[in-house]
C-alpha positions as CSV (number, residue, x, y, z in Angstrom):
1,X,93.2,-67.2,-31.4
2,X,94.2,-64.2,-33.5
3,X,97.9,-63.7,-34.7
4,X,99.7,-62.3,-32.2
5,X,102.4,-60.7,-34.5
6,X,104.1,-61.4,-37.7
7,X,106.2,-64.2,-36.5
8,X,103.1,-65.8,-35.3
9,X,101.5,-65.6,-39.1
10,X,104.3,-66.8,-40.5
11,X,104.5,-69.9,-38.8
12,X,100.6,-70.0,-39.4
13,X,101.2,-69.9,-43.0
14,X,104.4,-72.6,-42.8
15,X,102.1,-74.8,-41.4
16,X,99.4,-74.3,-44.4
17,X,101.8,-75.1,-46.8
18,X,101.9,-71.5,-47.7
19,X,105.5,-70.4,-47.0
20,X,108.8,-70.7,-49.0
21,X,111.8,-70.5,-47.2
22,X,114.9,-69.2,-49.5
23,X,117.7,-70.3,-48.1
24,X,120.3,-69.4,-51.0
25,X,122.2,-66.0,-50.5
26,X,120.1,-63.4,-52.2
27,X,121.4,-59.4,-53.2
28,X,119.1,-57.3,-52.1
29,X,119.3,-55.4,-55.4
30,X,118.3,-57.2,-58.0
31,X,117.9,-60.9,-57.1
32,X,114.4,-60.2,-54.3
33,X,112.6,-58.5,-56.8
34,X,113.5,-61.0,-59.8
35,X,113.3,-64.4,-58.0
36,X,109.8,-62.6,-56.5
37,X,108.7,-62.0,-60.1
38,X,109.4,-65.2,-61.8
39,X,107.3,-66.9,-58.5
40,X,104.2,-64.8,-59.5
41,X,104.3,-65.3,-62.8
42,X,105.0,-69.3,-63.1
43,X,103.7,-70.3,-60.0
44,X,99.6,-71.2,-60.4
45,X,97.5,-68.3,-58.3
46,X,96.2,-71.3,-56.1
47,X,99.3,-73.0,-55.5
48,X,101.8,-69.5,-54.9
49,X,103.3,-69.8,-51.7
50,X,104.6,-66.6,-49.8
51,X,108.1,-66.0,-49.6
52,X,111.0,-65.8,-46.8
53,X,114.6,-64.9,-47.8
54,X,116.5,-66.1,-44.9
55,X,120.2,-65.3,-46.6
56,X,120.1,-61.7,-47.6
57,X,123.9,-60.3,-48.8
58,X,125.8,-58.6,-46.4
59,X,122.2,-58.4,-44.0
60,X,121.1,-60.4,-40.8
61,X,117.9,-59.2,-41.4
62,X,115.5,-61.5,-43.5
63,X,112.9,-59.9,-46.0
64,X,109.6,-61.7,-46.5
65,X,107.0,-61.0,-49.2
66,X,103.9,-62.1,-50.3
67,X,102.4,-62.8,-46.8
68,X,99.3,-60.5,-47.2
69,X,98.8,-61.4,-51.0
70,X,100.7,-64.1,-52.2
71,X,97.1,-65.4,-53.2
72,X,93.7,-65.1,-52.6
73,X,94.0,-68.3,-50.2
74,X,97.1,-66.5,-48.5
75,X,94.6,-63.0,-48.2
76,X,92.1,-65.6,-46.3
77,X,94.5,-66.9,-44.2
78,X,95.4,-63.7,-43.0
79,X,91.6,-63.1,-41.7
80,X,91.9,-66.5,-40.4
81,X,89.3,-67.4,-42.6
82,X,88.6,-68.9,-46.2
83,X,88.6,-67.3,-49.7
84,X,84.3,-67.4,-49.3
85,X,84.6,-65.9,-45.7
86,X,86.6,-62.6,-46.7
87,X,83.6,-60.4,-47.4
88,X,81.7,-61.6,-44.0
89,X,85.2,-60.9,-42.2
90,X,85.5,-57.2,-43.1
91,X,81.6,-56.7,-42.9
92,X,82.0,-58.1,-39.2
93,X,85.2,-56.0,-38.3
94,X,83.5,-52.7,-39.9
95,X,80.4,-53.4,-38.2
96,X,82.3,-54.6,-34.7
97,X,85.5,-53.0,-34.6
98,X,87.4,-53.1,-31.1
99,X,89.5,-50.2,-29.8
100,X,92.8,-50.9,-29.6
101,X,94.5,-51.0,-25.8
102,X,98.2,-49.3,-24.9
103,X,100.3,-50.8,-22.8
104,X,103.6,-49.6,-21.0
105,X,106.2,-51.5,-23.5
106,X,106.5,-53.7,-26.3
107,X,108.9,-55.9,-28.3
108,X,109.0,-53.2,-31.6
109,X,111.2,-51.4,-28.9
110,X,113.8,-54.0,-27.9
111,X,116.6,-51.8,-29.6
112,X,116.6,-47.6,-30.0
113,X,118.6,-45.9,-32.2
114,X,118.5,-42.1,-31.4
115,X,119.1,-39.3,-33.4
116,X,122.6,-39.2,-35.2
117,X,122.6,-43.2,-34.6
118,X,119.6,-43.8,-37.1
119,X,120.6,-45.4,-40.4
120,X,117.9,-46.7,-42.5
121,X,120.6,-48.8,-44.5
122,X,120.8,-51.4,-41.9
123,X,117.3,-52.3,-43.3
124,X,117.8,-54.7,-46.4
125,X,115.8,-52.5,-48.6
126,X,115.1,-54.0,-52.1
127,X,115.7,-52.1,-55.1
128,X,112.5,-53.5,-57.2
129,X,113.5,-52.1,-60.8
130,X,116.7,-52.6,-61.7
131,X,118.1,-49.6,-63.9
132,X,115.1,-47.5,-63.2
133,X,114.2,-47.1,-59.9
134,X,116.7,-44.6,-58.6
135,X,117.3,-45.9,-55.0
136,X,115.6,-49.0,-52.3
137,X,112.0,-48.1,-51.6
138,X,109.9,-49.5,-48.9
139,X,107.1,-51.2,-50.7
140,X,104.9,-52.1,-47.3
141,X,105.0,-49.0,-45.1
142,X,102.0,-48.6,-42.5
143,X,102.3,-45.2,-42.1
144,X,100.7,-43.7,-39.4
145,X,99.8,-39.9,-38.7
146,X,96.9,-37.9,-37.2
147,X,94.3,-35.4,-37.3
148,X,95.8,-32.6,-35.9
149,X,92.2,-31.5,-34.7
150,X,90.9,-34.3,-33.8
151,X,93.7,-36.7,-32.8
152,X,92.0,-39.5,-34.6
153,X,95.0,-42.0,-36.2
154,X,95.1,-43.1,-39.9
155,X,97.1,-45.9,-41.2
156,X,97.9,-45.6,-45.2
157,X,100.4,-47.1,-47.2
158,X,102.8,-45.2,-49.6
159,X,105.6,-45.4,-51.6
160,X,108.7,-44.4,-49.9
161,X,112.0,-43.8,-51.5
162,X,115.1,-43.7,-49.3
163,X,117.1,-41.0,-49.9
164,X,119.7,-41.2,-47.1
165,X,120.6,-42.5,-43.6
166,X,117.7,-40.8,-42.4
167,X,115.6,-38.9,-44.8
168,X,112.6,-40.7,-46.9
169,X,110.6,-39.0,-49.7
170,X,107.2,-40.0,-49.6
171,X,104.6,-39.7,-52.4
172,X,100.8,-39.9,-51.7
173,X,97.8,-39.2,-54.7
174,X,94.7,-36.6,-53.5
175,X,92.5,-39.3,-52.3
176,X,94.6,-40.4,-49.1
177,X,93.5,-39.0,-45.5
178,X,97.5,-39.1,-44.6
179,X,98.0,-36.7,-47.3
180,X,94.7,-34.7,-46.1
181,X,96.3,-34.7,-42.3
182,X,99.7,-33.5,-44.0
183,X,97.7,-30.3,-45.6
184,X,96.1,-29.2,-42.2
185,X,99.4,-29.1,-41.1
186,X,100.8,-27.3,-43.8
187,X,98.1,-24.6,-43.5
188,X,99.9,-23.8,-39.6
189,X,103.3,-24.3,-41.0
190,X,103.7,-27.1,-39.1
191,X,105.6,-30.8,-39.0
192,X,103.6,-33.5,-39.3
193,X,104.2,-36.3,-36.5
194,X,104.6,-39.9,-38.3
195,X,105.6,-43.2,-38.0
196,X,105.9,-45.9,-40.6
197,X,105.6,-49.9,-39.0
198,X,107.0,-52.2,-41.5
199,X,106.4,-55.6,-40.3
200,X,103.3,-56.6,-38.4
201,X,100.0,-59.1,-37.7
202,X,98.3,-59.1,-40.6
203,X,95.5,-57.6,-39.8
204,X,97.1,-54.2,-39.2
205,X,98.8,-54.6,-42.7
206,X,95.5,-55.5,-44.6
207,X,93.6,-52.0,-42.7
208,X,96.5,-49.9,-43.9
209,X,96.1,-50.9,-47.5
210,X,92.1,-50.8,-47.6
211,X,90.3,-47.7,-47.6
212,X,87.6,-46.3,-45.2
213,X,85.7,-43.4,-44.5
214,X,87.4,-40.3,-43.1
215,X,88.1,-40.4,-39.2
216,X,87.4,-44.3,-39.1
217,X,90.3,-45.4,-36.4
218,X,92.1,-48.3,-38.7
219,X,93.2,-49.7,-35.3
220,X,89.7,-50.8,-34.5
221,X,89.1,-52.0,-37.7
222,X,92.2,-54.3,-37.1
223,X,90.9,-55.0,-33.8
224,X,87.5,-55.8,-35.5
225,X,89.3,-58.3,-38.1
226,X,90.9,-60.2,-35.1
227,X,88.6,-60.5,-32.5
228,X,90.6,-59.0,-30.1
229,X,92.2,-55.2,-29.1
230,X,95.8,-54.5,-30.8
231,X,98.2,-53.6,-28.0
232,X,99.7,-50.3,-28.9
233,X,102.6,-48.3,-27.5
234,X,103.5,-44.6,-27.4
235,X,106.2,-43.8,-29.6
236,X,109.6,-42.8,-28.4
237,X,109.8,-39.0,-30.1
238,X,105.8,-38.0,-31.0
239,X,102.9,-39.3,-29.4
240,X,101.4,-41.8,-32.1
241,X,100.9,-45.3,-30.7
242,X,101.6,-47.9,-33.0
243,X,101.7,-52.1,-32.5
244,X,103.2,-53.1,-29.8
245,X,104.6,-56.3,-31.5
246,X,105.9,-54.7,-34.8
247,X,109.2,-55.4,-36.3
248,X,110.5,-52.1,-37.2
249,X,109.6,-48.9,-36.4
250,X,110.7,-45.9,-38.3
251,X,109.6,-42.3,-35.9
252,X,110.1,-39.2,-37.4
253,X,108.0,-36.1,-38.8
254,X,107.3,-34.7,-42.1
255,X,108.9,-31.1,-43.2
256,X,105.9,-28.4,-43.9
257,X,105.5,-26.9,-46.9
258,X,108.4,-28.9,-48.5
259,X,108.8,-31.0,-51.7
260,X,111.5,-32.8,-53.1
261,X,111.8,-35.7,-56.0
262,X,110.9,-38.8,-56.1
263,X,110.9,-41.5,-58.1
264,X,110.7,-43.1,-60.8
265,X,109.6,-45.7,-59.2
266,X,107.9,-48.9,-60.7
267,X,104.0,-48.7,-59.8
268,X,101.4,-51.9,-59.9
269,X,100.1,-50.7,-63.5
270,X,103.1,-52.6,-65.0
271,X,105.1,-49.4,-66.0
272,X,107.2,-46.9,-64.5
273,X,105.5,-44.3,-62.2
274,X,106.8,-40.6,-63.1
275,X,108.5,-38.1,-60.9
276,X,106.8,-36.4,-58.2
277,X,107.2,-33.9,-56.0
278,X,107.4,-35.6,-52.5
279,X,106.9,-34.9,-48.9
280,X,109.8,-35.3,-47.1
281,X,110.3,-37.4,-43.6
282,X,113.3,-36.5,-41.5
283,X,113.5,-39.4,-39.3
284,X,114.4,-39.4,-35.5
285,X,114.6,-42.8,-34.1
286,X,114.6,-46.1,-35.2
287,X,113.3,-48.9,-32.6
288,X,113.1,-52.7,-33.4
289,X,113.0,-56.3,-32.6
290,X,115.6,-58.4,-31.6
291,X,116.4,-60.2,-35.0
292,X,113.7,-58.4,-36.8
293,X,111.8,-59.2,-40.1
294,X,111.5,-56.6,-43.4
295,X,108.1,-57.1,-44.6
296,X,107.7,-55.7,-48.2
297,X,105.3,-56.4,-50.9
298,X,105.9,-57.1,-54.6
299,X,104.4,-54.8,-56.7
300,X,105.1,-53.4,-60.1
301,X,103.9,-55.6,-63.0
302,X,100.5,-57.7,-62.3
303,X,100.5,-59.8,-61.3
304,X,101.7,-59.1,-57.7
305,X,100.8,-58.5,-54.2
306,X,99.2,-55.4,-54.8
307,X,96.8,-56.0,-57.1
308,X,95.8,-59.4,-55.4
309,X,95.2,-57.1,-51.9
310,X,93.8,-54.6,-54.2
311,X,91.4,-57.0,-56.3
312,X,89.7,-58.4,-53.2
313,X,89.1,-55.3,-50.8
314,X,87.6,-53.3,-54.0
315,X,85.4,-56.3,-55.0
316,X,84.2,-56.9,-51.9
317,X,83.5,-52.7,-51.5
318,X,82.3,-52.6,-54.8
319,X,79.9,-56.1,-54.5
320,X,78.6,-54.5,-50.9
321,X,77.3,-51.3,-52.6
322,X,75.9,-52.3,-55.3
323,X,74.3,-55.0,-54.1
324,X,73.2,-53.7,-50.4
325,X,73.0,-50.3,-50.6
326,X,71.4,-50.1,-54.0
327,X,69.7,-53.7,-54.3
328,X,70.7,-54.4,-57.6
329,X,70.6,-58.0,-58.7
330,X,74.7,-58.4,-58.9
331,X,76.4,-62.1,-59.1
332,X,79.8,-61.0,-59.1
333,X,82.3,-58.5,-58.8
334,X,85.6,-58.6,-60.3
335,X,88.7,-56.5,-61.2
336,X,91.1,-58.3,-63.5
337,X,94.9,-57.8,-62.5
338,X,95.9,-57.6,-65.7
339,X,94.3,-53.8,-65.4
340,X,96.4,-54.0,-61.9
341,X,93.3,-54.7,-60.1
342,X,91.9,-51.2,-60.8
343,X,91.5,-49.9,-64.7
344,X,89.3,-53.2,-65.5
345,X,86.1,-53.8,-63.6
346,X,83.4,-57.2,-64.5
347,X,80.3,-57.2,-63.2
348,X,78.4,-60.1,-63.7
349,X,74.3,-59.4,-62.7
350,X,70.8,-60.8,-63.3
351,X,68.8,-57.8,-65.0
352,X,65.5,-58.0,-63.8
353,X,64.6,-54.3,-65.5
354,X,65.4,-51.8,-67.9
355,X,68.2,-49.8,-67.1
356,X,69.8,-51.8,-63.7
357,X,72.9,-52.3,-66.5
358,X,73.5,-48.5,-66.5
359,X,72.6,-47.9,-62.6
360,X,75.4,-50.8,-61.8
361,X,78.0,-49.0,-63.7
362,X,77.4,-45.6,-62.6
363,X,76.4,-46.8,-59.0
364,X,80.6,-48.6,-59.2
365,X,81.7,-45.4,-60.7
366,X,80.2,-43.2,-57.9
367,X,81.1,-45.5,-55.0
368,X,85.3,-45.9,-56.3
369,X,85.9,-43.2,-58.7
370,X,89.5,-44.1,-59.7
371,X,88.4,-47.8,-60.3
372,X,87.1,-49.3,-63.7
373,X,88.4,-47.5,-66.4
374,X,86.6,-49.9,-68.4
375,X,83.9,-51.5,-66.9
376,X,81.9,-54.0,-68.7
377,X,78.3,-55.4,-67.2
378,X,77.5,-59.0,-68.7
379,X,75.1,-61.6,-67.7
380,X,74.6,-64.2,-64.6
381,X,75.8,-67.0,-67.2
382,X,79.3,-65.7,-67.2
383,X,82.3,-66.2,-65.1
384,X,84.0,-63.2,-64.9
385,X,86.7,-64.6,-63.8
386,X,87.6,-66.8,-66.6
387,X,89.2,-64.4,-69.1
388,X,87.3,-66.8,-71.9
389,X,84.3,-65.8,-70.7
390,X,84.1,-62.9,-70.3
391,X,85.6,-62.0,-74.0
392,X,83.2,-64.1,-75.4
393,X,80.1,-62.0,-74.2
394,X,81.9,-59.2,-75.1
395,X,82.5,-60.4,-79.0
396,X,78.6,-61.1,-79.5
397,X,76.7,-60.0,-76.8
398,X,77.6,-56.2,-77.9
399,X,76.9,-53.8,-80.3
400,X,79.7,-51.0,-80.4
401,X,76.8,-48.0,-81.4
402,X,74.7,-49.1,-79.3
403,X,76.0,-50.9,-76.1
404,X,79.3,-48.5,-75.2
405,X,79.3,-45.3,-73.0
406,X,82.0,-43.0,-72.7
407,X,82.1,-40.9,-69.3
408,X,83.9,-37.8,-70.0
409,X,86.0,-35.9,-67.1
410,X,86.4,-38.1,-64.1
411,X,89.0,-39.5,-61.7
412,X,91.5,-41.5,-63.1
413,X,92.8,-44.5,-61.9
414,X,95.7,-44.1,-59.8
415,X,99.3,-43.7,-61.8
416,X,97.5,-44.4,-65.7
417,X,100.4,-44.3,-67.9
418,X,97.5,-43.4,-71.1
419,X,97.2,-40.0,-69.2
420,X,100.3,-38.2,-70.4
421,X,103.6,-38.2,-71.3
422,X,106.1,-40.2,-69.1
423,X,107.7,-36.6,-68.5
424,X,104.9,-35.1,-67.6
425,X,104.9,-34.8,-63.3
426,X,102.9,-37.2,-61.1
427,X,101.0,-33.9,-59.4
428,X,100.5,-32.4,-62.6
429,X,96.5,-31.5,-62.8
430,X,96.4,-33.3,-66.4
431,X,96.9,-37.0,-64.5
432,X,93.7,-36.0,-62.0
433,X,90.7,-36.7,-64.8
434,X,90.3,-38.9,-67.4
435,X,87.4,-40.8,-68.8
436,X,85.6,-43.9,-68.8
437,X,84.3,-47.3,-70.7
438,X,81.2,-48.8,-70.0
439,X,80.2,-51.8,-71.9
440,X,76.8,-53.5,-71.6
441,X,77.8,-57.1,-72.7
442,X,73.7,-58.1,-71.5
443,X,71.8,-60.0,-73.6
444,X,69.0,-57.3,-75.0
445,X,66.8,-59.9,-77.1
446,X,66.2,-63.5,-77.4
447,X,69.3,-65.5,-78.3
448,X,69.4,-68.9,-80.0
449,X,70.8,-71.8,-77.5
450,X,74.0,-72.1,-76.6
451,X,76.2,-74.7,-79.1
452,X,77.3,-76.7,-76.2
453,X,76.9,-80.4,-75.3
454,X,74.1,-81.1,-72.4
455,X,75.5,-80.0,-68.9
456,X,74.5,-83.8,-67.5
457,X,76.6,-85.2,-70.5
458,X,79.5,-82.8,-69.6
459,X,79.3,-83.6,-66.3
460,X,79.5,-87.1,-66.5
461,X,82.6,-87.1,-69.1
462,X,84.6,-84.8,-66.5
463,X,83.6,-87.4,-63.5
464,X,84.9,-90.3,-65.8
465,X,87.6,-88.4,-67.4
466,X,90.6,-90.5,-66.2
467,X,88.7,-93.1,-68.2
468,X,89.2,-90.9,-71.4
469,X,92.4,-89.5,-70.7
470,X,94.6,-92.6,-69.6
């Protein structure tokens, strides 16, 4: 039985173990982001619950976080699956997906507030860095707009600073098919019609933050990942259809042909993200739940909820491509959140020719060109996801003049602080290219045995080891 909204989920994940309530009065200033922050970096990946502040200063409103990505175990829940069943999930969804169904009404419409009535600080908004970040932003916006040709919807998610009772500045990079719908409508002078969900089933949350090919309906997907048709509803002031069920919804239209700042605002590389010049969303009506849920995501330094989301769609992408479409002989696929699950890219393989090192890197570079800054190819031996590892085949199972590849003038990853100076603009042209890394970390000859123990003898010493280690 698939989630039938957010409420549902987090109940789902109470029972799991996987849900934190916080009942102590939090600000939504400062105290969300930091309490959120010191829970991702001291709580074990395995063991890091998602989290529910029930006592938010001077709001009714609770905010949750960490529900999609608290961990990879919270990411399989969503999918209603395990940590092994993610990959066969999406291929199943992508391969199946199920057209979503409108009906007449829905809760996300309980309560209406209509033009002048609209007041986005009702919503208990965190501001995520402290002394930087100029204003609240909404962290986990499904933003929904349109092809204005084809009438095909497309779910993204972008940052969103709030700017005023009703006006949000919204900053998307080149790659983003909401961006590409905003341009067509640019080119006819024209608003674009959009609406941003913020609080939802999973499954419509987890399609806004993967990407797909151009015109793929992100509702279907959804549909695909649960089995089962979302219910969708005509908004109030445009005609997008959105989740019937969702917490908040946010209606409005973006201006054409206007820019205004945004930011700084603190991005999942760990630093801050420079100014850009940002659309700008007038908005025209607000509907929600009775007693409604924020839903936001903890971003900013790895690691955090982005880069888990991020680390798992790319890798299972990444793994598909390589390994189905090209038929290479890859293990693994991994990108380390410390490189916020997009400048550092592992890929563990069994080389059964000469130059299948060389086609896997390329072949990742092709298929995600802003992904793996440095990417680094080693053999089936290694774990790439034990940091150990996978610097130990890179400290002798490379040669610098002979093993590394540099890839001049090619997309960069998302938001690199390396590109430029902090002053220079977000759109600037300088922050589109950049180069890349490979590192062939292989074996290339015949190495001497590895100084290790026999595997049996290890084995049997960790089976026994409470007899050691009293």
């Amino acid at each position: 039985m698939p989630y039938q909204d957010l409420r549902d989920y987090l109940s789902a994940l109470e029972k799991a173990g996987k849900l934190k309530r916080i009942t102590k009065e939090v600000d939504k200033d400062w105290e969300i982001s930091a309490v959120g922050r010191i829970a991702f970096q001291t709580i074990p990946e395995a063991e890091r619950p998602a989290l529910l502040f029930e006592n938010v200063k001077n709001f009714p409103i609770p905010v949750t976080l960490g529900v999609l990505g608290g961990s990879r175990a919270i990411y399989a829940l969503a999918l209603e699956t395990t940590p092994q069943g993610v990959a066969e999930k999406w291929r199943a969804a992508l391969t199946n997906p199920i057209d979503p169904v409108e009906v007449p009404s829905g809760v996300c419409q309980e309560n209406v507030l209509d033009g002048e009535a609209v007041d986005l600080s009702i919503i208990p908004v965190p501001v995520w860095t402290p002394g930087e970040d100029p204003g609240p932003y909404l962290t986990a916006p499904f933003i929904f707009t349109k092809d204005p040709e084809t009438g095909i919807q497309n779910i993204g998610t972008y940052r969103c600073e709030i700017k005023s009772k009703n006006r949000i500045a919204m900053w998307s990079n080149y790659f983003m098919h909401g961006r590409k719908h905003i341009e067509m409508n640019n080119q006819n002078n024209q608003p674009t019609p959009v609406a941003i969900v913020l609080g939802t089933d999973p499954a419509v949350g987890l399609t806004s933050v993967a990407r797909f090919a151009y015109g793929m309906d992100e509702l279907a997907v959804a549909g695909g990942l649960r089995k089962e048709p979302i219910k969708i509803v005509k908004c109030r002031t445009n005609d997008l259809l959105v989740p019937a069920s969702a917490e908040i919804v946010l209606e409005g239209e973006i201006r054409p042909n206007a820019l205004e700042k945004e930011g700084p605002f603190g991005e999942f590389t760990g630093y801050m993200g420079a100014i850009a010049d940002s659309f700008i969303i007038d908005i025209k009506c607000m509907t929600y739940r009775n007693n409604p849920i924020y839903q936001a995501f903890l971003s900013q330094m790895p690691p955090s909820e982005s880069s888990c989301i991020r680390s798992i769609s790319w890798e299972n992408a990444i793994y598909q491509h390589l390994a189905k479409d090209l038929h290479l002989p890859i293990k693994d696929v991994h990108l380390l959140e410390s490189g916020g699950a997009m400048a550092y890219l592992a890929i563990s393989m069994k080389k059964d020719r000469e130059g299948s090192v060389k086609q896997a890197m390329l072949g990742a570079w092709a298929y995600a060109p802003t992904v793996g800054k440095i990417t680094v190819i080693v053999d089936e031996d290694i774990d790439i996801r034990d940091p150990f590892q996978l610097n130990w085949a890179m400290s002798f199972r490379v040669q610098p003049l002979k093993d590394v590849i540099i890839m001049p003038d090619v997309a960069s990853v998302d938001l690199d602080p390396s590109q430029a100076d902090y002053e220079v603009g977000q759109n600037d042209p300088v922050r589109r290219t950049s180069s890349k890394l490979g590192i062939d970390a292989t074996k290339k000859h015949h190495y001497p045995p590895i100084a290790l123990p026999p595997k049996q003898h290890l084995e049997d010493v960790r089976a026994r080891w409470s007899e050691y280690w009293r």
